[in-house]
C-alpha positions in Angstrom: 49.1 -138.3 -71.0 48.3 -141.2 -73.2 46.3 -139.7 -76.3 44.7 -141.8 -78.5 46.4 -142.0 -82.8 43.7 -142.1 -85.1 43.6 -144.9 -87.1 43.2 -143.9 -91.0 42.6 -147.4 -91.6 39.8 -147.4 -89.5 38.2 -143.7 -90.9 39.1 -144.2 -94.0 35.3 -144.5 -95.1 34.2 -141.5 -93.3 36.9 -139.1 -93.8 35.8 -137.2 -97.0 32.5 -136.8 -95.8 34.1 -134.8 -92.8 36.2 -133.2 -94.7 34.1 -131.6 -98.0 36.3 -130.5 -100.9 33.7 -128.3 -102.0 34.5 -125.5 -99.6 35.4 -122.3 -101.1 39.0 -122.2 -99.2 39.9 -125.7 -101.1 39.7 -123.9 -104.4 42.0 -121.1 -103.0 44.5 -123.5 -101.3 45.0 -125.6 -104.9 45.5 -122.8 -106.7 47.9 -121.4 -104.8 50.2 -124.5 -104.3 49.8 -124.7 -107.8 51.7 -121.2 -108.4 54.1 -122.2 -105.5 55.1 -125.7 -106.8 55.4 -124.2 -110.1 52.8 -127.0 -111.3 51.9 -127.2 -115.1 51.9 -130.2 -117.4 55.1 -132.1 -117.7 56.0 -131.1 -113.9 55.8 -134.4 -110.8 54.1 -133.8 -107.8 54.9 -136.3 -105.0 52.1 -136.2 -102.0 53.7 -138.1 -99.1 50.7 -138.4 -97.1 47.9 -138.2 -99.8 45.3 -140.0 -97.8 42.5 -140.3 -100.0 43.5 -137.9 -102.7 41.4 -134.9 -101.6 44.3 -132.3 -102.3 46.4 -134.6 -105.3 43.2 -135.2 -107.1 42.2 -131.6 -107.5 45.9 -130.8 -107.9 46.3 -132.8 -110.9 43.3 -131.8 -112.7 43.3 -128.2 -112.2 47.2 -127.7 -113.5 47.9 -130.9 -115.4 50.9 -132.2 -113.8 51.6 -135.9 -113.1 51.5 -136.7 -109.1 52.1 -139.8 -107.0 50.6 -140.4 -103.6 52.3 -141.9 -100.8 50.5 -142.9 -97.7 50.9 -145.1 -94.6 47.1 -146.6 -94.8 46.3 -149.0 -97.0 42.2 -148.2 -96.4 43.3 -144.6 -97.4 45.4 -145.2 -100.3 42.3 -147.3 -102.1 39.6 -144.8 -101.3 42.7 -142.8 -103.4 42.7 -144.9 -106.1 38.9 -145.4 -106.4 38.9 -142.0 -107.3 41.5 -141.8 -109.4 40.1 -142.1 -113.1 
């Protein structure tokens, strides 16, 4: 069996669309790894595997906590950054 790895690289311009943050479990996901992680200003998050920032954005905003994203595509990692403000 010889399956195929996606390439983020490759995806990287498509993947939000696929993937909308606006649905209604996103908002219930953030907070609660926001009351896990114990997020709040003044607390890190690191996000190994951030891709383009769709969970570490939100994350950030909603609690106010620093975070930095790790991840192993390049492509994904500026579509991060571009939104990022």
């Amino acid at each position: 069996m010889n399956e195929r790895k996606p390439d983020y690289n490759e995806i990287s311009e498509i993947y939000d669309q696929s993937r909308p943050a606006d649905r209604p479990h996103m908002a219930w996901w953030i907070d609660k790894i926001i009351q896990a992680g114990g997020l709040a200003p003044g607390k890190r998050l690191l996000d190994i595997g951030c891709g383009t920032g769709r969970w570490t954005i939100p994350l950030v905003e909603k609690s106010g906590c620093e975070a930095v994203g790790f991840d192993n595509s390049p492509a994904m990692l500026d579509k991060a950054r571009a939104k990022d403000t």
